[in-house]
N, C-alpha and C positions, 0 to 999 in steps of 0.2 A: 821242297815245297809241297804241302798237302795238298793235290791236286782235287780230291774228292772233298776236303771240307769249302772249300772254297766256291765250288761248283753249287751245296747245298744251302751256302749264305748270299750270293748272288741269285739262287731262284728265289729264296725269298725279298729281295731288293727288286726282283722283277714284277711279286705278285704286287705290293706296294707300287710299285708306278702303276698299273694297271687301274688295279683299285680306287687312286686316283682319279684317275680319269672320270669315271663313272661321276665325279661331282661335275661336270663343265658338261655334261649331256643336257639338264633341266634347261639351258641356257638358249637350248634350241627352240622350245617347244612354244607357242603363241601364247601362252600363260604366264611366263615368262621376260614377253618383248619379242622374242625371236619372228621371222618371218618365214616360215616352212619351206615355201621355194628359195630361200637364198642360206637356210640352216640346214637343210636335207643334206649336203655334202659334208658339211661339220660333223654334222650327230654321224653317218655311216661313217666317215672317216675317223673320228672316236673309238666308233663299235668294231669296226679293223685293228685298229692299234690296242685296243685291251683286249684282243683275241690272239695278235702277236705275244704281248707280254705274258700271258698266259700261256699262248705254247713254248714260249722262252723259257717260264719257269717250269715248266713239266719235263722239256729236255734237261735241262740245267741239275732237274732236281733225280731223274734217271741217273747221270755219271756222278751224283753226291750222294747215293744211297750207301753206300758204305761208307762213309766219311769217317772218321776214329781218332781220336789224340785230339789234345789241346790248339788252340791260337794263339800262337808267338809271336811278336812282334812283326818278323817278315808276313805273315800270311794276315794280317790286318791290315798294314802297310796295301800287298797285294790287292785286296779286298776292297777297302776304299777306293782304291785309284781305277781297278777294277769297273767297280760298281758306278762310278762316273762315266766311264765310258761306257759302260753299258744302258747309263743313266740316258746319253746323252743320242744314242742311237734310239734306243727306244721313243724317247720322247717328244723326237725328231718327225716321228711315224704321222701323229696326226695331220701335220702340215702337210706330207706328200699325200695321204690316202686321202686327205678333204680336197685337194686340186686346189689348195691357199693360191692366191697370186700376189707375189711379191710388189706389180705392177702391172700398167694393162696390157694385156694379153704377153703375159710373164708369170706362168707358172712357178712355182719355190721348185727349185734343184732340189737333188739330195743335198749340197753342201749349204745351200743356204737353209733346207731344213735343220741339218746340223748346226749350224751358225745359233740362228734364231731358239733351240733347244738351250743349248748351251748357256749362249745369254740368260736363259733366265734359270737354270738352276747356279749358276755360276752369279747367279746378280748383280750381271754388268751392266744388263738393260739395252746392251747396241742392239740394232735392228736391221734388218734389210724391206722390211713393210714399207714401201711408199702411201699407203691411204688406207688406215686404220677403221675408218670410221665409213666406208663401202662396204655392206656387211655381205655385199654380192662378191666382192675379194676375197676378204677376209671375215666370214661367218663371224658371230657372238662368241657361240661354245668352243669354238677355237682362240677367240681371244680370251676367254676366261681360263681355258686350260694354261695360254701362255702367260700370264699373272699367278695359274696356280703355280709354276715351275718356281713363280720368285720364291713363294711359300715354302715349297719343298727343300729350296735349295739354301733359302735364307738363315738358318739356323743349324741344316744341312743335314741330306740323306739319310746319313748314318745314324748322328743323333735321338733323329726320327725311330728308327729303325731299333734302337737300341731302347727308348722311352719306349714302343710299342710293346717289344718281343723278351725284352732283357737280354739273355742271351750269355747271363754273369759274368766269369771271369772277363771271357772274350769280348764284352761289353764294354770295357775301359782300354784295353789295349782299340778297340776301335774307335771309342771315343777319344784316346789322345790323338790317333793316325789323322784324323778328321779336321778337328777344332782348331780353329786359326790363332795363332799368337801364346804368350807361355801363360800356364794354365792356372788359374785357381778354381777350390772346387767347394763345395757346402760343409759343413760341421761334419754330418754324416759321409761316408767314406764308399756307400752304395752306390756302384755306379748307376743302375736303374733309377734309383730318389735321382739323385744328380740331372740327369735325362727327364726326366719329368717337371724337376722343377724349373729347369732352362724353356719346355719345351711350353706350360704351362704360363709362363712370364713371357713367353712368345708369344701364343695364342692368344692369355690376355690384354698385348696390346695391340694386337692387331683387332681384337674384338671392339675395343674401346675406341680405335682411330675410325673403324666402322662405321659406329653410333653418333662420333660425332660429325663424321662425313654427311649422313643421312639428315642429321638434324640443324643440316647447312647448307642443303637443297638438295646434294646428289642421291640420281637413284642409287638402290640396291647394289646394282651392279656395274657400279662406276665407284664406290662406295668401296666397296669388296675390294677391287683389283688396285684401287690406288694405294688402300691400307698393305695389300701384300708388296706392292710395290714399292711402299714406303719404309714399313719396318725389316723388308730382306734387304732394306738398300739396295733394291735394283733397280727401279727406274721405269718398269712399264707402265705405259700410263694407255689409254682408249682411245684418245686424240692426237691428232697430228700435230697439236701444238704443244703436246705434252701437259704440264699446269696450267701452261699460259691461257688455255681454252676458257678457263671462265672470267679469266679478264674479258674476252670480248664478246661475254653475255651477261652485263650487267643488269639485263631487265632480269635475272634467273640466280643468278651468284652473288654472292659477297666475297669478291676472290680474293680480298686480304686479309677475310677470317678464316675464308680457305686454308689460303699460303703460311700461315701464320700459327695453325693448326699442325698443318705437315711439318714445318718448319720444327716444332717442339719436340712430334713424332722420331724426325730425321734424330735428330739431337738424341735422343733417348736410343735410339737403334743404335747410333758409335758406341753408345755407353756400354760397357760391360757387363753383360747379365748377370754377373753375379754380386755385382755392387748394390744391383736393384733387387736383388733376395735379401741381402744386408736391412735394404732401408723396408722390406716388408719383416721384416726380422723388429722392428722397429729399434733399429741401430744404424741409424742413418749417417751419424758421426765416420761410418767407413767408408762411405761416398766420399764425404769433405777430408778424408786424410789419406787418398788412394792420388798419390803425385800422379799418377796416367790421366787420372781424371780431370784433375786441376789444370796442368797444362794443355788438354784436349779442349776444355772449357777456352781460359789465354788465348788460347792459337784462334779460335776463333773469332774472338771478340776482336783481339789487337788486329787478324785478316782483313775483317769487315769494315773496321772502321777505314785500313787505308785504302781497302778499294772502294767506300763510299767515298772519301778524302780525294781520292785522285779521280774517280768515276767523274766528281763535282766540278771538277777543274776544267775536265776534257770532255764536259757534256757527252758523258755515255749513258743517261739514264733520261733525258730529254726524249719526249713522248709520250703516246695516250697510251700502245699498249708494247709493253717489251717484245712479244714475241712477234716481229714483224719480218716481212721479208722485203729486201729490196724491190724498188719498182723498177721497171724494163722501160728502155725508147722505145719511141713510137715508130710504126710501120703504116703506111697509109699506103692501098690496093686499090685501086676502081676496075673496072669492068669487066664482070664476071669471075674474076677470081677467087676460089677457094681457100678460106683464113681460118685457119685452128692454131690456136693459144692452150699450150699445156700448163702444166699447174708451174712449172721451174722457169718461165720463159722460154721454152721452145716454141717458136714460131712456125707452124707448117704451112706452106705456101701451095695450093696446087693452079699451075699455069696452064695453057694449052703448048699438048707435047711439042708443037714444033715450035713455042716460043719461047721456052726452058733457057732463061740464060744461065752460063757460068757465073763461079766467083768474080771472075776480073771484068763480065762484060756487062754492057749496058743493056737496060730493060729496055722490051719492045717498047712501043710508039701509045699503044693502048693500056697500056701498063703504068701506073707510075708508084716507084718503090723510095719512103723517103728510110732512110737507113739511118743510124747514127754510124759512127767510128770504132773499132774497134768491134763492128758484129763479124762473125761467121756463118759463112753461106755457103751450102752442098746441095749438088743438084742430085736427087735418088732416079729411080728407074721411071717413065712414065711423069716424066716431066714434074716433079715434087719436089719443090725448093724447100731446104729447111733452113732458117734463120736464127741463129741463137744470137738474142740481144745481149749488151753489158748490162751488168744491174748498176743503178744509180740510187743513190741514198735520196729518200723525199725529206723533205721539210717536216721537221717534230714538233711540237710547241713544249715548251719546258716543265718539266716535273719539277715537284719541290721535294727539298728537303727529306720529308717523310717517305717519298713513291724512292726515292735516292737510297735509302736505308734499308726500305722493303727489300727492293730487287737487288740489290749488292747481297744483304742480310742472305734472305731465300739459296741465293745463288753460290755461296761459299758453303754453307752448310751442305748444301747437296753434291758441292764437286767434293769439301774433306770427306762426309760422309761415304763417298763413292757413290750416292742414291743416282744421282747424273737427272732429275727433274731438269725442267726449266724452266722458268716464267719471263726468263731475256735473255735478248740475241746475246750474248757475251762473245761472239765470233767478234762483233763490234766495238768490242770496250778498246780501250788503248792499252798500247802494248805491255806496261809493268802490270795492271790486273790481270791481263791475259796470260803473262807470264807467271803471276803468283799462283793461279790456278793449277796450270800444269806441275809448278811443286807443289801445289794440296793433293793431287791425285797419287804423290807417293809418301805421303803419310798417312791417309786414311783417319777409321777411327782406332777404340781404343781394341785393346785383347779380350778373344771373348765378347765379341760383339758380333753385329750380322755386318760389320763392314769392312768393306777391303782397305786396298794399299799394305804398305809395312807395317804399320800399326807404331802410334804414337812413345809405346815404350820400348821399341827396339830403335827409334831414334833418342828416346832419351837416354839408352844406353850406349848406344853409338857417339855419343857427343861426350859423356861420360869415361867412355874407354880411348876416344881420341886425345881426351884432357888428359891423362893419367900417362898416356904415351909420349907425349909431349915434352911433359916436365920428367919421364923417366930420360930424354934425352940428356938433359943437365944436370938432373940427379940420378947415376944409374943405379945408385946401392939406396935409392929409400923408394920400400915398399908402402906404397898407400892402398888398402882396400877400397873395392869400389861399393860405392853406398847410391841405396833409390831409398830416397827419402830419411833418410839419418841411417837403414838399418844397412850393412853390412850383405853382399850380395856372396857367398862362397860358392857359389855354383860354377864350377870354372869352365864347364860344358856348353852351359848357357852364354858365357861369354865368348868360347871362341864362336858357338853357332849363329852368334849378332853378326859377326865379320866378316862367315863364311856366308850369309843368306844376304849382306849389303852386297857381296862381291859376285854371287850368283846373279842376282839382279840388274846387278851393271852389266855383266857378261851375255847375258838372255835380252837386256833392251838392244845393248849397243849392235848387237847381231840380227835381231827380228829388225831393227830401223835400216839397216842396211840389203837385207833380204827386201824390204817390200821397197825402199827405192829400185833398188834393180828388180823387179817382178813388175812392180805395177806400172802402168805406161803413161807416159802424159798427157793420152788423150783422156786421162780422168779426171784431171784439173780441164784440160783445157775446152774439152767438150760440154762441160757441164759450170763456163761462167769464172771459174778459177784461170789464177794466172800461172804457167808450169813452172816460174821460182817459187811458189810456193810449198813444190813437192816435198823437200827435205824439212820443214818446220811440219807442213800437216801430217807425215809420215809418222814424223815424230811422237806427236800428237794421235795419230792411231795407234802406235806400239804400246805407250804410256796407259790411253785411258783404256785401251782393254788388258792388258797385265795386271792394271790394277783395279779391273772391274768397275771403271766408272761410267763406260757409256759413248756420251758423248763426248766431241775433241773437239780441233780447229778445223776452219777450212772444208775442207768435203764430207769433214763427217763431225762440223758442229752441230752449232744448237737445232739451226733448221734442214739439218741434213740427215742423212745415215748412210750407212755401211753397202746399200744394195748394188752400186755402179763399181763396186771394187772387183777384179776379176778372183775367178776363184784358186788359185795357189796361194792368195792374198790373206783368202776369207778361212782357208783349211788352216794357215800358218794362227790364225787369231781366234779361231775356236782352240786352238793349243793353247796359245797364250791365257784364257779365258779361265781356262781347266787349269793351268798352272799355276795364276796369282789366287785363284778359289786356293787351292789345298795347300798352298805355301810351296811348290816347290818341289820339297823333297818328292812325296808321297806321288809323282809320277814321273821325277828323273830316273827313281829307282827301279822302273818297269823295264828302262830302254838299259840295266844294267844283266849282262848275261849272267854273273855270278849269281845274281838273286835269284833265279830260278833254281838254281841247282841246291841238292838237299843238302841237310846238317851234317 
């Protein structure tokens, strides 16, 4: 392993994030929006973290000064997987040195700074932020930086890096290590043009989802961070409601020209960028005869329609606005009693210390506690009853047809996508569309796209190579080629690597699903409203949508939840997983392989 070149291409991956940063400062400044007393920790925690990454690259770039010889497949390999992780420390920085709080008075860990990094150069979008839009939590220029991650990460580091610097030979050997799913590339054979024009048909649509954000009410910078969110297919979004926020300011929004907008966005970000150089090529005919394409199209449409079809059935779309949260029983307190209602239904009760009842006993005489069934109630230090209510579903009044279409539509395209938005509870829907979801999150979009999951052509060849296996049972002497799209596939590499990366996949979910039931305790479900049978389906449902960089899941970390209440062995195990369904896999099994270190 060339230990010096690798040291001198990771400092310059360091000055690049650094660099970065420097955009997400304006953000603080009253010219801007910011409020100075509640961005002062932002902006310095910024200006710490790109004075890291710059003493990072000046070390980095001292043990690479003699660096000599080519980049070979292993030391690119290296190098990307590398640079993720270097990516994801780094980028980590501004969260701890701004004093972010995850919650009130809940500073961000290191791991959850890591967590939250991750997410979004990895464009899963999961979160640990409880209250987005506190900008006394969580500063502007810190949420801007963390929408720039989607950016960075969305078409991905390397890429970047390679558009920027060139870097020649080694430039493609790093661009295949990187790029997710099997490759196609432009007429020309440059890898620098190649890099450019991916990087360029990036920029321009995020440029253009921008503009028409802006010209749809959103500010600047709500505008910015939705479009990087939307074309990395990651998912961060400013509010806590994610899309759903300007359903519930119709005097300000039109959130179905919103939704409708992204929606196309989404759709276009699975698509393979190089199908969209074709149609600026003005050879569009290569879009309509690319089978990944076509069937990515299908799956969606046939998806939509049966979870509009059965959403109809089972009134899961009934209501003024999708992103609602259950309502809580009532608690009714008289005389003098101290009553704090947090945002999730926790009820905080403060009594007089010596009248502090237990769970099982009865309230004093001056006291009267009307409870419903099924609440839980602990008595803390200093006589402090806390009460978590059941949620109960309120009363909807029924959506038609079109609101039916909308929020199904919006909602399948962002889970195939991996974008993970939301504009509806989908925690809510009934069980077959909540089930189709969880297998959209492992097909994703197409190859060569900014989006996760397996990507739609290594199931169409998995279905493909299962057919052929099949009939070779009853016919074992006739050889049939396998064909995508009439043409003949001979790449016999390709196909076993379809089988070995289904088989990896199975092996990494079935194992991470079984680590976090045993890790995480059931006072996760059970303290925060959840029932503890639900562990092993929500688990599930965590492993899934962050492997495959979607976001959000079921249960404790759906639509109106996140990731912050998980402990952290949980949260370490899922920034891995995060970093693994990004890069496909290989490019950081091969780290934890001792051989690969060792030289030629």
């Amino acid at each position: 392993m060339n230990g010096p070149l690798l040291c001198r291409l990771l400092s310059l991956i360091a000055v690049l994030l650094g660099g970065t940063m420097a955009f997400s400062l304006p953000w603080a400044w009253p010219a801007f929006g910011g409020h100075w007393e509640h961005e002062r920790r932002g902006f310095f925690g910024l200006l710490g973290a790109m004075t890291v990454c710059l003493a990072a690259a000046a070390v980095l770039r001292y043990f690479g000064r003699r660096s000599r010889g080519r980049l070979f497949r292993k030391e690119a390999m290296a190098v990307v997987g590398l640079s993720w992780i270097l990516a994801t420390f780094l980028g980590g920085l501004p969260y701890v040195l701004s004093g972010t709080h995850r919650a009130p008075d809940a500073p961000m860990t290191l791991i959850d700074a890591l967590f939250e990094a991750q997410s979004g150069f990895s464009t899963t979008g999961a979160t640990v932020l409880t209250d987005l839009e506190d900008s006394a939590r969580v500063p502007r220029c810190i949420l801007f930086w963390r929408s720039s991650t989607h950016f960075l990460g969305g078409l991905g580091i390397i890429v970047l890096f390679v558009a920027i610097l060139g870097q020649g030979s080694a430039g493609k050997a790093l661009m295949r290590a990187e790029m997710p799913g099997p490759h196609r590339s432009t007429p020309q054979a440059r890898t620098q043009h190649t890099a450019w024009v991916l990087f360029l048909i990036y920029a321009g649509l995020n440029a253009a989802l921008t503009l028409l954000l802006r010209l749809e009410g959103l500010s600047l910078f709500d505008a910015l961070c939705h479009a990087f969110g939307t074309m990395a297919t990651g998912g961060f979004s400013t509010y806590n409601a994610s899309i759903g926020h300007f359903a519930s300011r119709p005097d300000l929004y039109n959130a179905p020209l919103i939704e409708m907008t992204i929606t196309l966005f989404m759709v276009l970000a699975g698509t393979n960028f190089m199908l969209m150089y074709w149609v600026l090529r003005r050879q569009p005919q290569q879009m309509f005869r690319d089978v990944e394409w076509r069937i990515y199209l299908a799956v969606l449409v046939v998806v939509t329609l049966l979870v509009v079809v059965m959403g109809v059935y089972h009134h899961d779309f009934d209501g003024e606005n999708g992103m609602h949260r259950r309502g809580a029983g009532a608690v009714v307190l008289v005389e003098g009693s101290d009553v704090r209602v947090g945002r999730d239904g926790q009820v905080a009760v403060t009594l007089p210390p010596h009248d502090a009842p237990d769970a099982g006993a009865s309230a004093p005489d001056h006291v009267s506690l009307v409870i419903p069934g099924k609440s839980r109630l602990t008595v803390a230090d200093e006589g402090r009853l806390h009460i978590r209510l059941p949620e109960v579903e309120a009363a909807r009044p029924a959506r038609h047809l079109g609101g039916a279409l909308r929020f199904g539509l919006f909602q399948v395209v962002s889970i195939m996508t991996t974008t993970g938005f939301c504009t509806d509870n989908f925690d809510l829907w009934n069980g077959f569309s909540r089930g189709v979801l969880i297998v959209l999150m492992f097909v994703g979009g197409c190859a060569g796209s900014t989006g996760g999951g397996l990507k739609v052509i290594r199931h169409v060849l998995f279905l493909k190579i299962l057919r052929l296996e099949v009939e070779r049972a009853f016919h074992p002497s006739v050889i049939r080629p396998l064909r995508i799209g009439g043409e003949p596939v001979e790449n016999q590499e390709l196909r076993r690597n379809v089988l070995v990366y289904f088989g990896l996949i199975a092996i990494i979910f079935v194992g991470s699903w079984l680590f976090t039931i045993t890790v995480e305790p059931e006072s996760t479900w059970t303290d925060h409203g959840h029932e503890a049978e639900h562990k092993l389906i929500d688990a599930a449902a965590c492993v899934a949508a962050t492997l495959n960089n979607i976001g959000p899941g079921l249960g404790v970390i759906g639509a109106t939840r996140n990731y912050a209440n998980l402990t952290w062995p949980t949260k370490l195990l899922f920034i891995g997983l995060m970093m693994l369904g990004r890069l496909e896999l290989f490019v950081i099994l091969v780290l934890f392989v001792p051989g690969f270190w060792r030289s030629h």
